[in-house]
C-alpha positions as CSV (number, residue, x, y, z in Angstrom):
1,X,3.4,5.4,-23.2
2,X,5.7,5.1,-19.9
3,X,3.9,6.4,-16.7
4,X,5.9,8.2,-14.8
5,X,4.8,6.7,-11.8
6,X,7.1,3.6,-12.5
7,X,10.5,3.4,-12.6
8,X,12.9,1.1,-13.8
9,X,12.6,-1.5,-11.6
10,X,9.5,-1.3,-11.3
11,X,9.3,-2.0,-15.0
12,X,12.0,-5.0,-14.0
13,X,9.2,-6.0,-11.6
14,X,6.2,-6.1,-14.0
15,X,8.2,-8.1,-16.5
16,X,8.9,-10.7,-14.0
17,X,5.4,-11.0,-12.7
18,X,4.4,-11.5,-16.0
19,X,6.1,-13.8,-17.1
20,X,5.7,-16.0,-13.9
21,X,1.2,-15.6,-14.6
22,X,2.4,-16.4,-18.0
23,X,4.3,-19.4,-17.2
24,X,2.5,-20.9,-13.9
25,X,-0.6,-19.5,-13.8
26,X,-2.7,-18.6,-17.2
27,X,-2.1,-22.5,-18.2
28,X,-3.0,-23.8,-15.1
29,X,-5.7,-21.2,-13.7
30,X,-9.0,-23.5,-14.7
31,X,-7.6,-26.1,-12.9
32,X,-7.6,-24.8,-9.7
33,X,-10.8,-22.8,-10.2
34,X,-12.3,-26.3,-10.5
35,X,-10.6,-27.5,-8.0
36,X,-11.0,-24.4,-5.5
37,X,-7.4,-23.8,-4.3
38,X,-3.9,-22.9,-5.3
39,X,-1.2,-25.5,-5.0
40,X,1.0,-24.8,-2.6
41,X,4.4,-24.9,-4.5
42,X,3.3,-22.1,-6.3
43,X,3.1,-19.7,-2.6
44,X,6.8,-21.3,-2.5
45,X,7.9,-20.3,-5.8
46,X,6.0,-16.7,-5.4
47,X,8.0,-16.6,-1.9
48,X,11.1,-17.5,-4.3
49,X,10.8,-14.6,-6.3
50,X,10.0,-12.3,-3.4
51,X,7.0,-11.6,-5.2
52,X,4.8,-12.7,-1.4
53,X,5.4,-10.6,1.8
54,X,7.0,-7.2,-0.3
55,X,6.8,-5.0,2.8
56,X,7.6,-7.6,5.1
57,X,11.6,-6.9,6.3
58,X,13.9,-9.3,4.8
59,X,15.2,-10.4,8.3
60,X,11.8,-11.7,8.9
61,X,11.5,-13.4,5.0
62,X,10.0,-10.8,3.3
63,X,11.2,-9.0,0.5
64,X,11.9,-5.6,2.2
65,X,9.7,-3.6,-0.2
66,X,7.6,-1.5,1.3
67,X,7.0,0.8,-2.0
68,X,3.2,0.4,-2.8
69,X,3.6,0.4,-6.5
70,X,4.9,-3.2,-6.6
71,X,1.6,-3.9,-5.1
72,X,-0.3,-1.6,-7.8
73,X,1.8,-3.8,-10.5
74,X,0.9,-7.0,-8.7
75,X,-2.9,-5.8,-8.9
76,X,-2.8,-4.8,-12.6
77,X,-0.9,-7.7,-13.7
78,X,-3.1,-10.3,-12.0
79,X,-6.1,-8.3,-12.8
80,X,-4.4,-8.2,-16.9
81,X,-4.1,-11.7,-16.8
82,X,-7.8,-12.5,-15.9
83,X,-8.4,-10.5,-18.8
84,X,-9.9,-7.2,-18.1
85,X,-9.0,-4.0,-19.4
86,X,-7.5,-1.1,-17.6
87,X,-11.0,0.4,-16.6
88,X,-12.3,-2.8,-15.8
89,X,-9.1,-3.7,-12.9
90,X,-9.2,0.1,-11.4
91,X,-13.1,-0.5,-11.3
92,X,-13.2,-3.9,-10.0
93,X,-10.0,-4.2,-8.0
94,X,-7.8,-0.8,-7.8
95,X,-10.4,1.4,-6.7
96,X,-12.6,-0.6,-3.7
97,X,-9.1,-1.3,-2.0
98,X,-7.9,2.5,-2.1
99,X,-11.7,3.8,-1.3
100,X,-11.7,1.1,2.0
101,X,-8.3,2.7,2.7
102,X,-9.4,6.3,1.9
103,X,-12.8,6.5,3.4
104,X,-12.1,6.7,7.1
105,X,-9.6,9.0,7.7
106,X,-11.5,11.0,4.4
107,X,-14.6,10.6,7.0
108,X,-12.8,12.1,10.0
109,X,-11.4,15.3,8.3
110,X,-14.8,16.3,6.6
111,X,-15.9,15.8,10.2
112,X,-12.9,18.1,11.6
113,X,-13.4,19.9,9.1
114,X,-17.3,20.9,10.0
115,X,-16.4,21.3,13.7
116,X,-13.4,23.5,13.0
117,X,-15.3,26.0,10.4
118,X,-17.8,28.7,10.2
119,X,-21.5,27.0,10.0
120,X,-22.3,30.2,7.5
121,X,-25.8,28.9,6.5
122,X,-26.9,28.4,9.8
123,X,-25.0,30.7,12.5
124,X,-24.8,33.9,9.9
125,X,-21.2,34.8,9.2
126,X,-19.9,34.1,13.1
127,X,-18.6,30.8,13.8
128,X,-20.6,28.4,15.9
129,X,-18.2,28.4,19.0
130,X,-17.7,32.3,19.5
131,X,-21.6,32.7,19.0
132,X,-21.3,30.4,22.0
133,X,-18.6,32.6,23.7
134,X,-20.5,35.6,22.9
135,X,-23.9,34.0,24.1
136,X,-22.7,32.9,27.5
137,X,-21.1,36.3,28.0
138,X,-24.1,38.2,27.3
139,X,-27.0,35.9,29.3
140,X,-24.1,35.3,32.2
141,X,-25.3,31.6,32.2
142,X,-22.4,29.4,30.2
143,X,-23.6,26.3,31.6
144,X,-27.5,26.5,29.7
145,X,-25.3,27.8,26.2
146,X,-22.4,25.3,26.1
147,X,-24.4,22.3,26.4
148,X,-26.8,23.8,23.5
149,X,-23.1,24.4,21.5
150,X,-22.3,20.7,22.1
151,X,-25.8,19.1,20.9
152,X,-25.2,21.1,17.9
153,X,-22.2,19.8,16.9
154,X,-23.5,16.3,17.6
155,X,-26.6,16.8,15.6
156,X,-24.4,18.5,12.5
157,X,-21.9,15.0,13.1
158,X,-23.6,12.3,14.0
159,X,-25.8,11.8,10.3
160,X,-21.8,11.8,9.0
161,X,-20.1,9.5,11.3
162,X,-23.3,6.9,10.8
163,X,-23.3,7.6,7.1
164,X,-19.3,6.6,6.8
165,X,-19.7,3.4,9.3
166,X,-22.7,2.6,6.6
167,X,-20.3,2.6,4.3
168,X,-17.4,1.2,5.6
169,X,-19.7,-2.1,6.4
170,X,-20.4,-2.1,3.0
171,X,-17.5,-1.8,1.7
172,X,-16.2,-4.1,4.1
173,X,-19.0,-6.8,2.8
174,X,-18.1,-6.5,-0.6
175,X,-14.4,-7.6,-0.1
C-alpha cells in the first residue's frame, strides 16, 4: 500500500537510494565495519547523486531539498538495508531523532501552558494570578502577595524544566 505521505518523486527518490545501498553498500558494508570507516569515494558518489547535503542550497553544493521526507526515506532505507523491520527503524532510529527534536519546545508549552491556566486543584476554580490580583487588593500590600504568586509558579515549574533537561541529557547520550 502507497502512503500518502510520498509522492512521486519521492518514490523516484527511494528507488534510487536503493539501488545505490544495493549496489555500493550491502556488498561492501562488513568491510568497512571491520575496518571502522567509510571510503571516501563513496561521500563523493553520495554527493554525486545529491543524495549528501539535501537542504543545503544548490549555490552552496547541496541538493536544494529542504523537504524532510527525503530524509525520512534516507532513514528507512538505510535502516531496511541493515535489515530491520519497519517497527524495529521507527523504534531504533525514526523515533529518538523526532523525540530529541520534539521534546524541548513540547517542554516549553506544557510549561506555558501551566503558567497560562487555571491551577483548579489547588487555587479552587480562580486562576492563580487574579487570586493574586484579588489578594493584593483586599490586604492593600501587593508587594508581600506577588512575590508569594512568583514562588508558586517556580515551585509548580521548576520539577518540569529539570525533569525535560534530564531528559534531554539523556537523550542526548544515547545519540
Amino acid at each position: 500500500m502507497r502512503r500518502v505521505l510520498f509522492n512521486d518523486d519521492h518514490d523516484a527518490f527511494r528507488q534510487m537510494v536503493r539501488d545505490f545501498v544495493a549496489k555500493e553498500i550491502v556488498p561492501n558494508y562488513a568491510d568497512w565495519e571491520q575496518a571502522g570507516q567509510m571510503p571516501r569515494e563513496v561521500f563523493a558518489k553520495l554527493g554525486a547523486l545529491g543524495i549528501l547535503g539535501m537542504a543545503i542550497p544548490e549555490e552552496y553544493g547541496g541538493s536544494g531539498q529542504n523537504d524532510y521526507r527525503y530524509n525520512v526515506i534516507l532513514q528507512e532505507e538505510a535502516a531496511r538495508a541493515l535489515g530491520l523491520s519497519h517497527a524495529q527503524a521507527l523504534r531504533y532510529v525514526i523515533l529518538p531523532q523526532a523525540v530529541r527534536n520534539v521534546l524541548p519546545p513540547l517542554t516549553n508549552e506544557g510549561i506555558a501552558l501551566l503558567k497560562d491556566s487555571s491551577l483548579v486543584s489547588i487555587i479552587g476554580m480562580a486562576e492563580l494570578t487574579r487570586a493574586g490580583q484579588e489578594l493584593a487588593s483586599q490586604l492593600a500590600a501587593p508587594l508581600a502577595v506577588w512575590p508569594m504568586v512568583a514562588l508558586f509558579y517556580l515551585v509548580a515549574t521548576l520539577p518540569l524544566t529539570r525533569l525535560a533537561s534530564a531528559l534531554e541529557k539523556r537523550l542526548h547520550r544515547q545519540a
